[in-house]
MIKOLVO-107663 format. One record per residue (C-alpha): chain; x, y, z; residue number from 0. Coordinates in pm, 1 decimal. Last residue first. Example, Ala and Ser with C-alpha at 12.3 -4.5 7.8 and 13.67 -1.06 7.14 Angstrom:
VEXLO tinu        u        v        w titor
VEXLO    A   1367.0   -106.0    714.0     1
VEXLO    A   1230.0   -450.0    780.0     0
This chain:
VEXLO tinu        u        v        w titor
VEXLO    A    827.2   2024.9  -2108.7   278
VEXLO    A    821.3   1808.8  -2390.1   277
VEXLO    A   1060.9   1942.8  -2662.3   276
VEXLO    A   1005.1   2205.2  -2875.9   275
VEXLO    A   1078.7   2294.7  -3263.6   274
VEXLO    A    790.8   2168.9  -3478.1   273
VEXLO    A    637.0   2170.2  -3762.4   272
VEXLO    A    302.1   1991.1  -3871.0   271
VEXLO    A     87.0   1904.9  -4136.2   270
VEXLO    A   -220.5   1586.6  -4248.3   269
VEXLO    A   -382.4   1535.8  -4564.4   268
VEXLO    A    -34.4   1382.1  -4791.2   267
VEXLO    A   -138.3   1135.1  -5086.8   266
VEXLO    A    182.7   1240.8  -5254.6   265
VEXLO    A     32.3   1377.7  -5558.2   264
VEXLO    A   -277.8   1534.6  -5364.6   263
VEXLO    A    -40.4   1721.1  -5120.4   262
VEXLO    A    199.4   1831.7  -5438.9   261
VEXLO    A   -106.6   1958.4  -5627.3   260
VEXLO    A   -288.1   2117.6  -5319.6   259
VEXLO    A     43.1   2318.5  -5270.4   258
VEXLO    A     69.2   2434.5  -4852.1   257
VEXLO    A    419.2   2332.7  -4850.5   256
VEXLO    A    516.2   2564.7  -5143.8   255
VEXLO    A    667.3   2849.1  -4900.4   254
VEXLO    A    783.5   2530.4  -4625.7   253
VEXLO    A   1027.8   2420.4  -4923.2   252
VEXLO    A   1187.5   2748.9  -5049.3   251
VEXLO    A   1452.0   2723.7  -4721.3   250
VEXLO    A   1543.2   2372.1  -4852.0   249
VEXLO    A   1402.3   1985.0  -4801.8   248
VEXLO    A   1460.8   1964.1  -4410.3   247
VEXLO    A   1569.0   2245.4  -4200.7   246
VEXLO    A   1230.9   2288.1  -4013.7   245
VEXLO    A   1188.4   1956.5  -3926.4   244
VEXLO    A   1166.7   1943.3  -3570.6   243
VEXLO    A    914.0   1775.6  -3395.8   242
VEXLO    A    742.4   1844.0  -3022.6   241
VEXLO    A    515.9   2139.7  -3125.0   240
VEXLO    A    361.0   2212.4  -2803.9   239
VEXLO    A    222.7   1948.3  -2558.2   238
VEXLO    A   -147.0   2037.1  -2389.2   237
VEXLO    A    -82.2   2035.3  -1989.0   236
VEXLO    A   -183.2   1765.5  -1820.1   235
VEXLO    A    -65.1   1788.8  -1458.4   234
VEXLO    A   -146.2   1448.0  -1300.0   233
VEXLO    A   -495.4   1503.5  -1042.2   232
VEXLO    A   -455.0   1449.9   -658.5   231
VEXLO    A   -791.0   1403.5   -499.4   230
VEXLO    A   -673.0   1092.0   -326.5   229
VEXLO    A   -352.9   1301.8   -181.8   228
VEXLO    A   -593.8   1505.0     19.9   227
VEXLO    A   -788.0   1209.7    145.4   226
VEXLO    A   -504.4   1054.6    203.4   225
VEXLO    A   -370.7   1376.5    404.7   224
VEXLO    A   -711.7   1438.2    632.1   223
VEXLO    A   -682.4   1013.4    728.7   222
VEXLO    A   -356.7   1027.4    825.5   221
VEXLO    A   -407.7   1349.5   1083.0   220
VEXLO    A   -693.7   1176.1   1146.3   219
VEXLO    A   -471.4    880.6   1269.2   218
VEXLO    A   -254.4   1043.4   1450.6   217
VEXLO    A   -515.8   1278.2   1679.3   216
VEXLO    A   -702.5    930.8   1762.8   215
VEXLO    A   -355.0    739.2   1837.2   214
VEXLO    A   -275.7    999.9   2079.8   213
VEXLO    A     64.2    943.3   2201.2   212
VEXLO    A    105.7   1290.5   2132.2   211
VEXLO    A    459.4   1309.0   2021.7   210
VEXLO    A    528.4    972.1   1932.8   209
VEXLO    A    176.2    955.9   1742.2   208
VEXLO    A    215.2   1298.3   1594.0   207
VEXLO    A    587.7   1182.1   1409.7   206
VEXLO    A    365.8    856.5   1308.5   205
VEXLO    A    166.4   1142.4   1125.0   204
VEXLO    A    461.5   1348.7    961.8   203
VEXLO    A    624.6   1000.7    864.8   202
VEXLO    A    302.9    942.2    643.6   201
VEXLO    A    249.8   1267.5    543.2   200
VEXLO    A    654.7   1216.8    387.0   199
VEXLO    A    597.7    858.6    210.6   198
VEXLO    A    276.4    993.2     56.3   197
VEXLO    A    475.1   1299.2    -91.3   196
VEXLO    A    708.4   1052.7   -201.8   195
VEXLO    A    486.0    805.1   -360.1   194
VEXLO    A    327.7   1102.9   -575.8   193
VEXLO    A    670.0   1258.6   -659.1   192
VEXLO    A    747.5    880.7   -787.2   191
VEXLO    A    446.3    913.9   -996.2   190
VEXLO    A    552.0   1215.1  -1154.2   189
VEXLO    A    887.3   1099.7  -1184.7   188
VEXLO    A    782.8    793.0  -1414.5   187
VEXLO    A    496.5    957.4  -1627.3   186
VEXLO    A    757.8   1262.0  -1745.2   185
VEXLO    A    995.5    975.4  -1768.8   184
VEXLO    A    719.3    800.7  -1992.9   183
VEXLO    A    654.6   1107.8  -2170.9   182
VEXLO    A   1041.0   1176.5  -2278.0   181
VEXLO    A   1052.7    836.8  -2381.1   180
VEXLO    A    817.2    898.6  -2615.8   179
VEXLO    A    965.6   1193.2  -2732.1   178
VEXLO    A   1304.2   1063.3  -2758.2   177
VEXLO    A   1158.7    722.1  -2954.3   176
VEXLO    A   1005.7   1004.2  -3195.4   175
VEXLO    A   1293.1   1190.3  -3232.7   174
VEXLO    A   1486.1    869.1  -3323.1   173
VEXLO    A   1248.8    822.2  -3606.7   172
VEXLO    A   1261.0   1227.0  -3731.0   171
VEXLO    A   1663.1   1126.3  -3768.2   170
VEXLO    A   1599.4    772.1  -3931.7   169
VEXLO    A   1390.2    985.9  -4197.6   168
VEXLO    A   1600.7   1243.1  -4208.3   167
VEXLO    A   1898.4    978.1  -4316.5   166
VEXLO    A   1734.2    822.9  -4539.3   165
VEXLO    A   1628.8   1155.5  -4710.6   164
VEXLO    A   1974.4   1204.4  -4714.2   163
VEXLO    A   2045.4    909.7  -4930.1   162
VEXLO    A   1817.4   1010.5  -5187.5   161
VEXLO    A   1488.5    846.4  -5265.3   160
VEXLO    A   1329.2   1184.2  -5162.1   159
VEXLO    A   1569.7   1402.2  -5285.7   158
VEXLO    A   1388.4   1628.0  -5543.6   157
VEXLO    A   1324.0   1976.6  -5306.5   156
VEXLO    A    948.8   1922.8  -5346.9   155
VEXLO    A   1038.6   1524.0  -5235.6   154
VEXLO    A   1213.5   1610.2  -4990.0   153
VEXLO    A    964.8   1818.4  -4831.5   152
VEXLO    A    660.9   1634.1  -4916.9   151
VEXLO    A    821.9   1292.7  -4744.9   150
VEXLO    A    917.8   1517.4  -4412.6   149
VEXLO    A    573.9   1671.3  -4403.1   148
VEXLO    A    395.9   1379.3  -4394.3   147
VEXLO    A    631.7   1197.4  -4159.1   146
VEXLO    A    582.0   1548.9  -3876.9   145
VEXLO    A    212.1   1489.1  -3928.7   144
VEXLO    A    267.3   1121.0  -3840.0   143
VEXLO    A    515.3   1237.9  -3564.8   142
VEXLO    A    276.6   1508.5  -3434.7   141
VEXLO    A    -33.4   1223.3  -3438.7   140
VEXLO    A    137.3    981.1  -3213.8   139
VEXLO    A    317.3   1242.4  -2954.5   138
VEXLO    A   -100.9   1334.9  -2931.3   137
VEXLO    A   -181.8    983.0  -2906.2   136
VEXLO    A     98.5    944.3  -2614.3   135
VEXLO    A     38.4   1219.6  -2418.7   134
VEXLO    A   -278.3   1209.7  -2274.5   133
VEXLO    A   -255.0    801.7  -2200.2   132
VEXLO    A    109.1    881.8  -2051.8   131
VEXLO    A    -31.5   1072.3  -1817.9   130
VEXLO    A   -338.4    878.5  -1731.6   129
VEXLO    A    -79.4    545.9  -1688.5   128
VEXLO    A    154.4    733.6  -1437.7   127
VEXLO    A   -142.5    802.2  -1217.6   126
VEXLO    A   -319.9    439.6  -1276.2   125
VEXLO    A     33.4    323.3  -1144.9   124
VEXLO    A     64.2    494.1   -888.9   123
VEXLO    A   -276.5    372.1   -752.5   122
VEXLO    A   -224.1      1.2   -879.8   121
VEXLO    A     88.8     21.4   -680.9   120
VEXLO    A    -87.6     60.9   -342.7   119
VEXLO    A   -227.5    351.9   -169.6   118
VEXLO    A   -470.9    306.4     66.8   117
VEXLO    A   -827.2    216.7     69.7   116
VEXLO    A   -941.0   -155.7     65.9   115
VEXLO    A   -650.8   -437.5     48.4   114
VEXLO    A   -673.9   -803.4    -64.2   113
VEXLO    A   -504.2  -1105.6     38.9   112
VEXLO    A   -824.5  -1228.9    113.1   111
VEXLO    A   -784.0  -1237.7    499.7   110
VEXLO    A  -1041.7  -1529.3    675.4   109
VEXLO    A  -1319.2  -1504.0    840.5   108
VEXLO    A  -1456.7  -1868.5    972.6   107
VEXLO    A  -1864.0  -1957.9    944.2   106
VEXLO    A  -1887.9  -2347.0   1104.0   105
VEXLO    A  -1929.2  -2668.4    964.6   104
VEXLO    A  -1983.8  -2986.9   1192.0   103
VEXLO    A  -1718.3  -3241.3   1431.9   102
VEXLO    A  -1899.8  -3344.8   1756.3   101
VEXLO    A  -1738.5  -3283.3   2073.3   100
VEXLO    A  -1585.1  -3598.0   2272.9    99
VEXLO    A  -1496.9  -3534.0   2670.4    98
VEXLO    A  -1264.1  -3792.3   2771.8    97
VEXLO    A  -1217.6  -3832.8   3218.3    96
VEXLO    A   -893.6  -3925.9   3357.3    95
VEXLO    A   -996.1  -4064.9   3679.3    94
VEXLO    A   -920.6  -3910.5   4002.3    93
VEXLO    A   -991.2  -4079.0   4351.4    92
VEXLO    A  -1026.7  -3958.5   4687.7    91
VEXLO    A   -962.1  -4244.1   4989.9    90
VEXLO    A  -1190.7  -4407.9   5145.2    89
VEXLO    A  -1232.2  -4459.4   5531.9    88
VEXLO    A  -1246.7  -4718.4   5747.1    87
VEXLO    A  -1559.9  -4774.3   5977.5    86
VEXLO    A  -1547.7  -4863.0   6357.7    85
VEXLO    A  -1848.0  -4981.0   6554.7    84
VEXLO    A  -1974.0  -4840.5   6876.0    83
VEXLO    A  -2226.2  -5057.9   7068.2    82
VEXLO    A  -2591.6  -4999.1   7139.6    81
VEXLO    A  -2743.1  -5325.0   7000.2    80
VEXLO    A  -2829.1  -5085.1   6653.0    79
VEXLO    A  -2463.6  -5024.8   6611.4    78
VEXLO    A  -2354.0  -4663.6   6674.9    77
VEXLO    A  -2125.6  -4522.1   6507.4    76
VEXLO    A  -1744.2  -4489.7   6500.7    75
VEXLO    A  -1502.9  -4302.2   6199.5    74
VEXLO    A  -1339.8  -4321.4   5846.8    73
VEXLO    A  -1357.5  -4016.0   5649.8    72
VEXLO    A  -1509.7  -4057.5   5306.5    71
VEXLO    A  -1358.6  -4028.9   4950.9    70
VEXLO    A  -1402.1  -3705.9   4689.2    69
VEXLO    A  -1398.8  -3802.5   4339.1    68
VEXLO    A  -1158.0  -3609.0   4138.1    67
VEXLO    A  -1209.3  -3557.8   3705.8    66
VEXLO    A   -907.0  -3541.3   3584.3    65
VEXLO    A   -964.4  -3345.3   3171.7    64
VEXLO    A   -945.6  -3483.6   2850.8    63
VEXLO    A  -1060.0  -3279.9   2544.0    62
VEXLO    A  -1148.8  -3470.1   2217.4    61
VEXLO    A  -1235.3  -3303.7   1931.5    60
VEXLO    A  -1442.8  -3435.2   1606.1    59
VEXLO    A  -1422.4  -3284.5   1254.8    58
VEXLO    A  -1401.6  -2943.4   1184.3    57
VEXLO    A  -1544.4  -2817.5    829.2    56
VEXLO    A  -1497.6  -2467.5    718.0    55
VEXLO    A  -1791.4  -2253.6    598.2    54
VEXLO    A  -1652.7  -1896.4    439.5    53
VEXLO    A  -1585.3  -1535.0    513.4    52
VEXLO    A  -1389.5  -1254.6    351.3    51
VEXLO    A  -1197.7  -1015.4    505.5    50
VEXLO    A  -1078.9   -757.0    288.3    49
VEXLO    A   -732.9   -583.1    500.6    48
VEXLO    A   -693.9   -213.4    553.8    47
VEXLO    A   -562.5    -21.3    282.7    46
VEXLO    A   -185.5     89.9    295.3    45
VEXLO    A   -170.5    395.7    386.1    44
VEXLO    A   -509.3    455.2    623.3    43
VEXLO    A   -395.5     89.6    728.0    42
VEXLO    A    -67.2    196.8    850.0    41
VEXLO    A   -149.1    503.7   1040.3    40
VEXLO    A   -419.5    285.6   1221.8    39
VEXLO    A   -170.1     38.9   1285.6    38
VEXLO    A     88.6    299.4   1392.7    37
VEXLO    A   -172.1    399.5   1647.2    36
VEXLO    A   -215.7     90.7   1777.2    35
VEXLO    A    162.6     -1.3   1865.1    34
VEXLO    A    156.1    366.8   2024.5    33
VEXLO    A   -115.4    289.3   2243.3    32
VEXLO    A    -57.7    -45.7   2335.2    31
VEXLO    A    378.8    118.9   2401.6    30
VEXLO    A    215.3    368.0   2630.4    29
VEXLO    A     -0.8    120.5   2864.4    28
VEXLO    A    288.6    -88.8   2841.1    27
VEXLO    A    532.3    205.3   3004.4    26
VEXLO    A    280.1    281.3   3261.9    25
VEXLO    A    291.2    -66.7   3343.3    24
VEXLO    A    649.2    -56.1   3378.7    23
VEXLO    A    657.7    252.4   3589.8    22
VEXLO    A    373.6    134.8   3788.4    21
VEXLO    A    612.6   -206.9   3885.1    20
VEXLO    A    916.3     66.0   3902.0    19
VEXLO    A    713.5    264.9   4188.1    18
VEXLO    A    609.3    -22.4   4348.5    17
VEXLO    A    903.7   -183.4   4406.7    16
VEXLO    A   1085.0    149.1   4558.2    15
VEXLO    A    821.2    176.9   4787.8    14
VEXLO    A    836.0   -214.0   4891.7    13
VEXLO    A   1228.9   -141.9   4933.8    12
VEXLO    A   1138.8    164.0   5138.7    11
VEXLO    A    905.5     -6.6   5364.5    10
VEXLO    A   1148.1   -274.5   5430.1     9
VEXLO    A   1433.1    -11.1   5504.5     8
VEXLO    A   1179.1    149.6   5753.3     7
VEXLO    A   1138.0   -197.4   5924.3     6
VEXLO    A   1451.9   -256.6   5910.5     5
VEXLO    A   1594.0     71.8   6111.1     4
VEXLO    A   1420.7     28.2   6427.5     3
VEXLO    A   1726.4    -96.3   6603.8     2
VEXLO    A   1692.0   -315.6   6954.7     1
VEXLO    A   1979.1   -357.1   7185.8     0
């Protein structure tokens, strides 16, 4: 008795071989793509690497390789008196054969370290450093002004060597360290708002790889938002009065502030009041 059914069972093993082999190349084919997208992605982050090139010296190589010589069959001929004469055959031989190449300089690439484009820390930082360069003289010149006004103050109200004047003066001090701190943190989550944003066009764009699997569509989608973020300027907006000294030296004080007499006496030029913080 004869059964046909191993032949078709064959055929549908070999069918169902095939289809997982083009499954699994299918599968590479979509893991290159998405391994090169997130490269692009990460390079129009993070800079792409500065190659840099110089002459390297390689000395002498040598390669060995078997190097097979064929042999000859053995066999009868013909003698020149008309009789048949046996040769033996040789055998093949292989010899180990060295193959020396000369050592010399060549041009090699080689990664700098360095990164071009992007956004690294000297980005954020140069952010965070503009904003506290525009605040900082002007924090500067209010709390001299602010000093000036303090020292005529008490001393139009008589109390300048007093112990309360001390204790203004150590009072308009510490609002000077809050002030300046209040810049810096200004600085500080302005620059971390920057990171995130990046952070967040970043995911959005790997998000488009995964879902496109289109490294080209990905990647300009990273390339549009860097050069969006790029063109990012901090928000410098003119401080207010940041000091506050309007208590200081009596009600009548600020009236007889403006006194050429008492500003030439005291060797004061400069004014200010205040009653804000940094916004």
């Amino acid at each position: 008795m004869c059964f046909g059914g191993g032949d078709s069972s064959g055929k549908m093993i070999k069918m169902q071989e095939d289809e997982a082999a083009a499954s699994r190349q299918k599968e590479q084919q979509r893991q290159s793509r998405i391994t090169a997208g997130l490269e692009r992605i990460r390079q129009a982050f993070e800079g792409a690497p500065v190659m840099g090139s110089r002459k390297t010296y390689k000395g002498p190589s040598t390669n060995y390789a078997n190097v097979t010589t064929p042999g000859k069959a053995g066999g009868y001929t013909e003698s020149d008196r008309g009789r048949r004469v046996y040769s033996a055959g040789t055998p093949s031989t292989t010899t180990r054969k060295a193959t020396t190449t000369p050592g010399g300089y060549a041009n090699e690439s080689y990664d700098t370290g360095k990164r071009k484009g992007g956004f690294g820390d000297d980005f954020f930082n140069q952010f965070r450093d503009a904003i506290t360069s525009y605040y900082m003289p002007d924090v500067a010149k209010q709390y001299g002004d602010a000093k000036d006004e303090l020292t005529y103050r008490l001393a139009r109200a008589g109390t300048l060597r007093s112990s309360g004047a001390t204790e203004e003066q150590a009072d308009l001090a510490n609002q000077n360290v809050v002030n300046e701190a209040q810049v810096r943190s200004k600085a500080d989550t302005a620059a971390g708002g920057l990171r995130d944003r990046v952070a967040s066009e970043r995911a959005k764009a790997e998000s488009q790889l995964y879902a496109t699997e289109d490294p080209n569509v990905a990647a300009n989608q990273a390339l549009a938002a860097v050069e969006n973020i790029s063109a990012v300027k901090p928000d410098l907006t003119p401080l207010g009065a940041i000091f506050d000294i309007a208590s200081i030296g009596g009600a009548g004080a600020a009236s007889g502030y403006q006194n050429a007499e008492y500003l030439k006496k005291y060797g004061l030029s400069r004014t200010g009041d205040a009653s804000r913080t940094i916004a």
